[in-house]
PyMOL commands that place a pseudoatom at each C-alpha (Angstrom):
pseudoatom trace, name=CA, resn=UNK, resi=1, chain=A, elem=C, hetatm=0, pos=[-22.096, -58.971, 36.651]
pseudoatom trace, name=CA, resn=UNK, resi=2, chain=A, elem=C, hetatm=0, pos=[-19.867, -61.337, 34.987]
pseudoatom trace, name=CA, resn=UNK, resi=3, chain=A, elem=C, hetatm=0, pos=[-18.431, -64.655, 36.367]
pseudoatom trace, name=CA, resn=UNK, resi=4, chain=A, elem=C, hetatm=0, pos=[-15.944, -65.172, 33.332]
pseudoatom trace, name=CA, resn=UNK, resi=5, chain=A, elem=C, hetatm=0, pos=[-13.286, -67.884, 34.251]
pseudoatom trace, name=CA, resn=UNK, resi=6, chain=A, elem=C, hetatm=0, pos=[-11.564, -66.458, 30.963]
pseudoatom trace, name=CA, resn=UNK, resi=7, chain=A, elem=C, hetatm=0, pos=[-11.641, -62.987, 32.085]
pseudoatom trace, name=CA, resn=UNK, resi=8, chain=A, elem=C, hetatm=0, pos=[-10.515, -63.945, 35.976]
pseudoatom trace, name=CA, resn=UNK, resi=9, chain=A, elem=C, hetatm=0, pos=[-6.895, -64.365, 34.570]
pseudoatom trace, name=CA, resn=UNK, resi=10, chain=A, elem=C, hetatm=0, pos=[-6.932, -60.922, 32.945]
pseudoatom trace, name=CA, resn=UNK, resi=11, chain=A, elem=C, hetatm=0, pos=[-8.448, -58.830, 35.785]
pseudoatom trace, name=CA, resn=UNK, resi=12, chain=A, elem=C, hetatm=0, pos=[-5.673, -60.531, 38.323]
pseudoatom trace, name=CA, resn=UNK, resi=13, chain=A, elem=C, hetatm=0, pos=[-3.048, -59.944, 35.669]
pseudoatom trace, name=CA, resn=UNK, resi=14, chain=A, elem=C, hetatm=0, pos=[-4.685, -56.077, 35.582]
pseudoatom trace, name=CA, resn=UNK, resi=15, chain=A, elem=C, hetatm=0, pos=[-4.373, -55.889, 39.208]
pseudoatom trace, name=CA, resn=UNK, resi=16, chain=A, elem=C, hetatm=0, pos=[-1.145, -57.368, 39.817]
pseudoatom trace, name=CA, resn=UNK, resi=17, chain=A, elem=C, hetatm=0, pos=[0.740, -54.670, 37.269]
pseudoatom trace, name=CA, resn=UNK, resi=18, chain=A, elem=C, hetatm=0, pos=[-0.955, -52.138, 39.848]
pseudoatom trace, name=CA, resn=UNK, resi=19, chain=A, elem=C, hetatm=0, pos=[0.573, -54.137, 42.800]
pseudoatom trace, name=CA, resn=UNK, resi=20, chain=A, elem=C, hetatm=0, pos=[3.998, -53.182, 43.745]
pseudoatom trace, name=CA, resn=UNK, resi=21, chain=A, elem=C, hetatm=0, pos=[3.880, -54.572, 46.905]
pseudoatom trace, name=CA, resn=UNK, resi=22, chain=A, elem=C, hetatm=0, pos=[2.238, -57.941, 45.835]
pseudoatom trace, name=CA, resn=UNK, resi=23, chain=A, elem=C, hetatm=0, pos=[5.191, -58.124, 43.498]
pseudoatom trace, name=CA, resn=UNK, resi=24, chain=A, elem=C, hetatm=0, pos=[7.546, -57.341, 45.936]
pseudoatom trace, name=CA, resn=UNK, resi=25, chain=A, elem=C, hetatm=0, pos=[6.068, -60.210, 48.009]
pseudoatom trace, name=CA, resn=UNK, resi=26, chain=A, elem=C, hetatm=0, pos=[6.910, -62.421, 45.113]
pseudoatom trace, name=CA, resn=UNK, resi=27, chain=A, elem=C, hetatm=0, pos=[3.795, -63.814, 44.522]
pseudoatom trace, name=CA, resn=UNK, resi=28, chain=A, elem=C, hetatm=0, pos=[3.037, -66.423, 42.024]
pseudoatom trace, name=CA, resn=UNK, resi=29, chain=A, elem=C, hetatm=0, pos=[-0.683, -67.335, 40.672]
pseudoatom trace, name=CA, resn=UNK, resi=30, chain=A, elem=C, hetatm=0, pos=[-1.213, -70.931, 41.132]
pseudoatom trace, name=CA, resn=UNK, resi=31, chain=A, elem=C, hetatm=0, pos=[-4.814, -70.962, 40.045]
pseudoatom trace, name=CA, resn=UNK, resi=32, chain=A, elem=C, hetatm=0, pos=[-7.737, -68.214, 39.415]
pseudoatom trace, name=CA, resn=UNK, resi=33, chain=A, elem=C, hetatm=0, pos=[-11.646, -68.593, 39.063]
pseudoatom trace, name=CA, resn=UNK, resi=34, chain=A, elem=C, hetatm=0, pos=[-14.113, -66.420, 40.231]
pseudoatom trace, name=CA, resn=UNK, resi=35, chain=A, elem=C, hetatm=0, pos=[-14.556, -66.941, 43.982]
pseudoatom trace, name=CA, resn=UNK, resi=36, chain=A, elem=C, hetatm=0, pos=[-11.379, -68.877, 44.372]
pseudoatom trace, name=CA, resn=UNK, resi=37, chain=A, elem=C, hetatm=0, pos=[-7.855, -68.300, 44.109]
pseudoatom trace, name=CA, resn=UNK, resi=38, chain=A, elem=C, hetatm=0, pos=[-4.312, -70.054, 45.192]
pseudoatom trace, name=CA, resn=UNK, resi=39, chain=A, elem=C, hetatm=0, pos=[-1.306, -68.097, 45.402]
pseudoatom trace, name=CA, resn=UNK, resi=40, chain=A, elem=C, hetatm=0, pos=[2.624, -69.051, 46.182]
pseudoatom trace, name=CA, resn=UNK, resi=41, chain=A, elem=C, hetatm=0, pos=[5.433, -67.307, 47.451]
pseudoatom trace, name=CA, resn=UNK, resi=42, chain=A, elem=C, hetatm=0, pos=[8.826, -67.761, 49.231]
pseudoatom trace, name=CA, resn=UNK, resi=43, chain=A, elem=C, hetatm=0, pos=[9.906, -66.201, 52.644]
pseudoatom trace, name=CA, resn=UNK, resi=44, chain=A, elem=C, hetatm=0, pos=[12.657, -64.244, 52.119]
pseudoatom trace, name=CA, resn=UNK, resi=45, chain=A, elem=C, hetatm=0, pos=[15.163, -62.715, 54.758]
pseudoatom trace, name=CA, resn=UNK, resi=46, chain=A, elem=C, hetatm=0, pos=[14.193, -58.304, 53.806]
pseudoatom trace, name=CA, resn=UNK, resi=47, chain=A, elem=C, hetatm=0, pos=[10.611, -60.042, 55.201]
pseudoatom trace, name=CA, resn=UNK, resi=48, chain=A, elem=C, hetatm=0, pos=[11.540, -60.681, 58.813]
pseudoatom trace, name=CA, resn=UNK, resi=49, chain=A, elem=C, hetatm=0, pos=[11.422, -59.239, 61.931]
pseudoatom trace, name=CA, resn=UNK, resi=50, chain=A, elem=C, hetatm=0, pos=[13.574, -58.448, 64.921]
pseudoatom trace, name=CA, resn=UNK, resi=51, chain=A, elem=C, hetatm=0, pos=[13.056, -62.272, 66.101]
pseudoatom trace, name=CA, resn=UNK, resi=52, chain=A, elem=C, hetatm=0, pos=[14.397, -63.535, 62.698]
pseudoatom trace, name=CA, resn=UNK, resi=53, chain=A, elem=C, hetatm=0, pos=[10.794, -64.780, 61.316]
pseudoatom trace, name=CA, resn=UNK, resi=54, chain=A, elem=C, hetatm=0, pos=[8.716, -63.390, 58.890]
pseudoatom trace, name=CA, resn=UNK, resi=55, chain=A, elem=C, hetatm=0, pos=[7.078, -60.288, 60.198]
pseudoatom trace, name=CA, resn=UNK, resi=56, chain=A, elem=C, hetatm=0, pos=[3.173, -61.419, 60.338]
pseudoatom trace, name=CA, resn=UNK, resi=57, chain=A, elem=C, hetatm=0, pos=[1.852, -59.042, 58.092]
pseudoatom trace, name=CA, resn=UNK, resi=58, chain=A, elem=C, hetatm=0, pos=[3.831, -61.103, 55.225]
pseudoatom trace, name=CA, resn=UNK, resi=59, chain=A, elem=C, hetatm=0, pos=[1.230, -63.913, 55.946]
pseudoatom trace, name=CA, resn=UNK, resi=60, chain=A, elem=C, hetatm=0, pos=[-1.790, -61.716, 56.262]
pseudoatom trace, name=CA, resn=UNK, resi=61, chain=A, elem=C, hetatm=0, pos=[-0.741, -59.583, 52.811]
pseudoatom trace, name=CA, resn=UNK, resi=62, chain=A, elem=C, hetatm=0, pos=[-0.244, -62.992, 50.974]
pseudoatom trace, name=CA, resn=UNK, resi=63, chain=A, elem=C, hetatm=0, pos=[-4.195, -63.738, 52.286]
pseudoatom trace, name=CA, resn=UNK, resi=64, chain=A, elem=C, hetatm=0, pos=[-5.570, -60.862, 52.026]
pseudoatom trace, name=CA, resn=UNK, resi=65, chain=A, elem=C, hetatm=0, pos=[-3.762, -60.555, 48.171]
pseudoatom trace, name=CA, resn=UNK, resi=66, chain=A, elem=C, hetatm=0, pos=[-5.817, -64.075, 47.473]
pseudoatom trace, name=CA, resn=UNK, resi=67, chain=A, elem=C, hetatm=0, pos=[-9.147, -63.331, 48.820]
pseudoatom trace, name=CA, resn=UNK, resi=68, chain=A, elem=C, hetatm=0, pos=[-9.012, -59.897, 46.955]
pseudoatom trace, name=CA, resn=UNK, resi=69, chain=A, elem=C, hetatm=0, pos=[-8.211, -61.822, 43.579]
pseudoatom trace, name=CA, resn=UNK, resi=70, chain=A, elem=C, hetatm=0, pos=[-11.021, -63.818, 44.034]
pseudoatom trace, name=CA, resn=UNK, resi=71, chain=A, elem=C, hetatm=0, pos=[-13.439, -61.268, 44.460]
pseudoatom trace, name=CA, resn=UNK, resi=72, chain=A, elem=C, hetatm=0, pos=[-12.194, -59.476, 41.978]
pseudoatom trace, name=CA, resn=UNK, resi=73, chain=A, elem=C, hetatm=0, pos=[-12.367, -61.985, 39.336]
pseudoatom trace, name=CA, resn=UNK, resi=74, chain=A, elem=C, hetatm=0, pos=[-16.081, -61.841, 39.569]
pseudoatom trace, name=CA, resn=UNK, resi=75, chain=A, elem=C, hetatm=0, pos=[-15.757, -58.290, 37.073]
pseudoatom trace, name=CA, resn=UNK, resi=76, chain=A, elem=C, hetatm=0, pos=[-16.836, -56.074, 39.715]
pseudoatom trace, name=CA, resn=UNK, resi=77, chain=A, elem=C, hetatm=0, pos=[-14.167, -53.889, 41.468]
pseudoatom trace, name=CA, resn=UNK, resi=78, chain=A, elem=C, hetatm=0, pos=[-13.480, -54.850, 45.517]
pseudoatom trace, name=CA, resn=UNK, resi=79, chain=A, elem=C, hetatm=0, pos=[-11.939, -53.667, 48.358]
pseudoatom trace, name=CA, resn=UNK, resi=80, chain=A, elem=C, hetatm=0, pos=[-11.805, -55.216, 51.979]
pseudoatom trace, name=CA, resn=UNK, resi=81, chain=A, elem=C, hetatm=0, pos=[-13.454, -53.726, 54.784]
pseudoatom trace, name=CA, resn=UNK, resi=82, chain=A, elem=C, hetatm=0, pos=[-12.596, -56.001, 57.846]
pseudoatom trace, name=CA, resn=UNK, resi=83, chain=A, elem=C, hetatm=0, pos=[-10.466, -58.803, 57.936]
pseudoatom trace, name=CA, resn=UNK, resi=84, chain=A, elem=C, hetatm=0, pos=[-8.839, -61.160, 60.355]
pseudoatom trace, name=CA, resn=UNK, resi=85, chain=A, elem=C, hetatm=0, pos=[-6.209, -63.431, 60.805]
pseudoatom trace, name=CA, resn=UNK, resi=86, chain=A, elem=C, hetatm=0, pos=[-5.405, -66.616, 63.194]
pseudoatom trace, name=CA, resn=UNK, resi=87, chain=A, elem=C, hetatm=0, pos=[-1.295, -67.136, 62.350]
pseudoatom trace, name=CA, resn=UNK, resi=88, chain=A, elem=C, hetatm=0, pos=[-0.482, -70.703, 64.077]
pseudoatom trace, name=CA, resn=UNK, resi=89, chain=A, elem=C, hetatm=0, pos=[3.041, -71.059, 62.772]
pseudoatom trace, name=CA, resn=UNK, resi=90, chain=A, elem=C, hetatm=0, pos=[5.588, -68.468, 62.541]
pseudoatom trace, name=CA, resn=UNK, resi=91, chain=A, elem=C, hetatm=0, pos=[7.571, -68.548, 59.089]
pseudoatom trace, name=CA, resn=UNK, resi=92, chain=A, elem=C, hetatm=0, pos=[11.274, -68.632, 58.215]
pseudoatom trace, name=CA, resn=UNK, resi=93, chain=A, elem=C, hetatm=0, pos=[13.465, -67.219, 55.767]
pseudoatom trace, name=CA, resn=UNK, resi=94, chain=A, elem=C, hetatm=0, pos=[13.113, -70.027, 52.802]
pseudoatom trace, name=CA, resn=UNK, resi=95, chain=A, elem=C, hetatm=0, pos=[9.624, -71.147, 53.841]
pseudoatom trace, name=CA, resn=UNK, resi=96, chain=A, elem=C, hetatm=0, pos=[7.178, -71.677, 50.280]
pseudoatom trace, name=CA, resn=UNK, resi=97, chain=A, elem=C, hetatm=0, pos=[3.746, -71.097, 50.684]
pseudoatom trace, name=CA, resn=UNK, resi=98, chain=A, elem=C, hetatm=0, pos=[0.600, -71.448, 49.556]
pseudoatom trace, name=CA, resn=UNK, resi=99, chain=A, elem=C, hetatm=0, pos=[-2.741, -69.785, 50.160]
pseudoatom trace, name=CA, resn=UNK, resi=100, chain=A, elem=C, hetatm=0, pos=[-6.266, -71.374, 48.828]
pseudoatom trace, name=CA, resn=UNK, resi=101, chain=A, elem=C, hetatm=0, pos=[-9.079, -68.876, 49.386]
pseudoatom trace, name=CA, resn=UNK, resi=102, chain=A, elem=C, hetatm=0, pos=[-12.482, -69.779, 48.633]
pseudoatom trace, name=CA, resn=UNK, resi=103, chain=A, elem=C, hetatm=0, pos=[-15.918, -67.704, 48.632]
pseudoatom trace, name=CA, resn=UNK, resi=104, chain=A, elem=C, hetatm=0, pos=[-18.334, -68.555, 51.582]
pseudoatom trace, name=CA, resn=UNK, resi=105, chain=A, elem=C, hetatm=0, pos=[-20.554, -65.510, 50.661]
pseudoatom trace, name=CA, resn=UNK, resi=106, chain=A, elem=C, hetatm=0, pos=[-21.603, -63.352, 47.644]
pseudoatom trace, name=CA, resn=UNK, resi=107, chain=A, elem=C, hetatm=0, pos=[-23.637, -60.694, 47.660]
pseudoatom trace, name=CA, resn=UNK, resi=108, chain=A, elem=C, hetatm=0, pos=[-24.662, -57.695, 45.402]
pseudoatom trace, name=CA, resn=UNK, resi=109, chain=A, elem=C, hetatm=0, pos=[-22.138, -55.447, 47.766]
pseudoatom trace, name=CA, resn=UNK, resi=110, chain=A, elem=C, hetatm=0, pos=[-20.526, -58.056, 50.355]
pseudoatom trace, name=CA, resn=UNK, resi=111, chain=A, elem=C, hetatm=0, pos=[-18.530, -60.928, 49.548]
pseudoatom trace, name=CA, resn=UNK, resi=112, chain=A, elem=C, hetatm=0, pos=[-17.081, -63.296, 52.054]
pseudoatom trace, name=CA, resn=UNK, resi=113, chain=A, elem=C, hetatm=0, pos=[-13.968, -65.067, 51.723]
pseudoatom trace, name=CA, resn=UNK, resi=114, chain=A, elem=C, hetatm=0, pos=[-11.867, -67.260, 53.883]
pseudoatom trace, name=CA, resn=UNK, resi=115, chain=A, elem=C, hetatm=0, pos=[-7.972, -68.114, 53.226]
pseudoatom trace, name=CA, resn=UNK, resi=116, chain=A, elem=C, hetatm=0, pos=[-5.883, -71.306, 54.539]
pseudoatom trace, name=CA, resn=UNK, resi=117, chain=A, elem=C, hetatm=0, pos=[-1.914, -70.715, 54.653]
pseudoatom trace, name=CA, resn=UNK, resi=118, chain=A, elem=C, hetatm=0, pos=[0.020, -73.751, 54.141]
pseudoatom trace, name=CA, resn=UNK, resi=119, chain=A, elem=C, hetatm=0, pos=[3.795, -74.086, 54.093]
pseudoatom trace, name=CA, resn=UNK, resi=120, chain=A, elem=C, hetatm=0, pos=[5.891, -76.484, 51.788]
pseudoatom trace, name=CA, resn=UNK, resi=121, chain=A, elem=C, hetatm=0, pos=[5.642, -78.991, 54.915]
pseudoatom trace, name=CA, resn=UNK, resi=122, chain=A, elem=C, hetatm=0, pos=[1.727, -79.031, 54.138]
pseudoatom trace, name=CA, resn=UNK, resi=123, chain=A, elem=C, hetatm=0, pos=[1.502, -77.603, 58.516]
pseudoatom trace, name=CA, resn=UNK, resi=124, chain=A, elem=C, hetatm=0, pos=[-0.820, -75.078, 58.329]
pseudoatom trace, name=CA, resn=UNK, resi=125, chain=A, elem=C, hetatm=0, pos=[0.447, -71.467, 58.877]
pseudoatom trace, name=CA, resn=UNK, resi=126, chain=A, elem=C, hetatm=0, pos=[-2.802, -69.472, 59.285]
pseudoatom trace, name=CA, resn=UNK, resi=127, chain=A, elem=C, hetatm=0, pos=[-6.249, -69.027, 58.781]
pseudoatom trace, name=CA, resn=UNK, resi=128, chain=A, elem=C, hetatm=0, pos=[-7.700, -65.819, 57.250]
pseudoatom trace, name=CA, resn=UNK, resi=129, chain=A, elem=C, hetatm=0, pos=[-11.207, -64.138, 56.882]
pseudoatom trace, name=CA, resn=UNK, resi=130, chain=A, elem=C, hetatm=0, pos=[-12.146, -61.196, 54.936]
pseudoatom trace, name=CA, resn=UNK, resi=131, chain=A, elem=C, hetatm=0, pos=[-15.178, -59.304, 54.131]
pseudoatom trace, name=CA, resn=UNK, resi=132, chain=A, elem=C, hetatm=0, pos=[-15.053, -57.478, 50.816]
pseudoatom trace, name=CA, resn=UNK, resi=133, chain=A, elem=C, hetatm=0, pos=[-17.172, -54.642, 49.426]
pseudoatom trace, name=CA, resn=UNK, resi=134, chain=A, elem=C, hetatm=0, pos=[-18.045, -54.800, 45.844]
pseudoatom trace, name=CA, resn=UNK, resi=135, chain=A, elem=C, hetatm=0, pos=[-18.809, -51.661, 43.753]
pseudoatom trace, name=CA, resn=UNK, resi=136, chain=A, elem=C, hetatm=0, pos=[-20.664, -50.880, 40.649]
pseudoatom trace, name=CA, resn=UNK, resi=137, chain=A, elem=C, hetatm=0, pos=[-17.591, -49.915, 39.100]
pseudoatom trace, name=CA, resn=UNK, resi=138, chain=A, elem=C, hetatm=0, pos=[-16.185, -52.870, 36.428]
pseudoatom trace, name=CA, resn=UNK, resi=139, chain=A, elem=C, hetatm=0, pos=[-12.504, -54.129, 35.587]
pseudoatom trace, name=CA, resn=UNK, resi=140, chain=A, elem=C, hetatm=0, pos=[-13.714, -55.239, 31.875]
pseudoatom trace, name=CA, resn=UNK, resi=141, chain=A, elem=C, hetatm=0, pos=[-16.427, -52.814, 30.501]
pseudoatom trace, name=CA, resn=UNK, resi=142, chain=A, elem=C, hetatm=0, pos=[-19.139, -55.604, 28.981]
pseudoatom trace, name=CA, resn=UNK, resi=143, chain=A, elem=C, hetatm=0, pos=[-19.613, -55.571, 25.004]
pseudoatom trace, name=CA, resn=UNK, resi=144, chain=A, elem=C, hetatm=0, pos=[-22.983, -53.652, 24.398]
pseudoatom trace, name=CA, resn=UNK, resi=145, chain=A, elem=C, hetatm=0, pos=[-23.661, -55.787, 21.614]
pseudoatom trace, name=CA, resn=UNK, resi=146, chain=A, elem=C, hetatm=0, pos=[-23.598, -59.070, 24.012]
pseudoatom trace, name=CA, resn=UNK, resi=147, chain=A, elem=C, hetatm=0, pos=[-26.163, -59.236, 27.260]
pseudoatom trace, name=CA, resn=UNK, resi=148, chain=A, elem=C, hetatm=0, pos=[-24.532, -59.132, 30.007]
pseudoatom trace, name=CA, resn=UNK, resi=149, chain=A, elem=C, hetatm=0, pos=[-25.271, -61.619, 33.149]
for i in range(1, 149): cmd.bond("trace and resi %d" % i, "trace and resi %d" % (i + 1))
show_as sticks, trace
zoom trace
């Protein structure tokens, strides 16, 4: 398995040109390491609902985008297979925020991850949890001439 910080960058970068909704949401990479990640994006009107706030899955995508970086950036290839979400605030059209996820758990096929949703105000938004499977399978095959960790 590799921990790379160096290589963290290029797997996100991998799995963002991959990620047409991600993009759509607009998200911006604030900061990437292996078993943490902070992402930004704005709230834009095509995101809301009938009540004329952000539709909550915009929150929960933006969390769920972060935790799955983070797991990610480890080398080893990750999907979630339950997550939750506590949404405090509801967001409006023009609202930038920012999610910090960090690793509680890793494992050799779970990783645990929680999120924090902030908006420009600093109030927090919500609070996500997610429980990732990690595969065999590797973003960057390692160099057979190098040991690999």
């Amino acid at each position: 398995m590799s921990s790379n910080p160096e290589q963290a960058d290029l797997i996100v970068d991998m799995m963002l040109n991959n990620d047409a909704f991600s993009r759509w949401l607009g998200i911006k990479v604030v900061d990437i390491l292996p078993g943490f990640c902070q992402l930004q994006m704005l709230v834009t009107e095509d995101m809301c609902n009938g009540f004329s706030i952000a539709h909550g899955g915009i929150a929960f995508s933006l969390a769920d985008s972060c935790c799955s970086f983070a797991v990610n950036a480890h080398g080893r290839k990750a999907v979630s297979v339950e997550t939750s979400v506590n949404q405090f605030k509801a967001l409006q059209p023009g609202d930038s925020i920012t999610c910090t996820c960090k690793e509680e758990s890793l494992g050799k096929k779970l990783g645990v991850y929680t999120a924090e949703i902030i908006n420009q105000d600093a109030v927090r938004i919500a609070l996500f949890k997610g429980t990732y499977y990690r595969s065999e399978k590797r973003w960057i095959e390692p160099d057979n001439n190098q040991e690999s960790a």
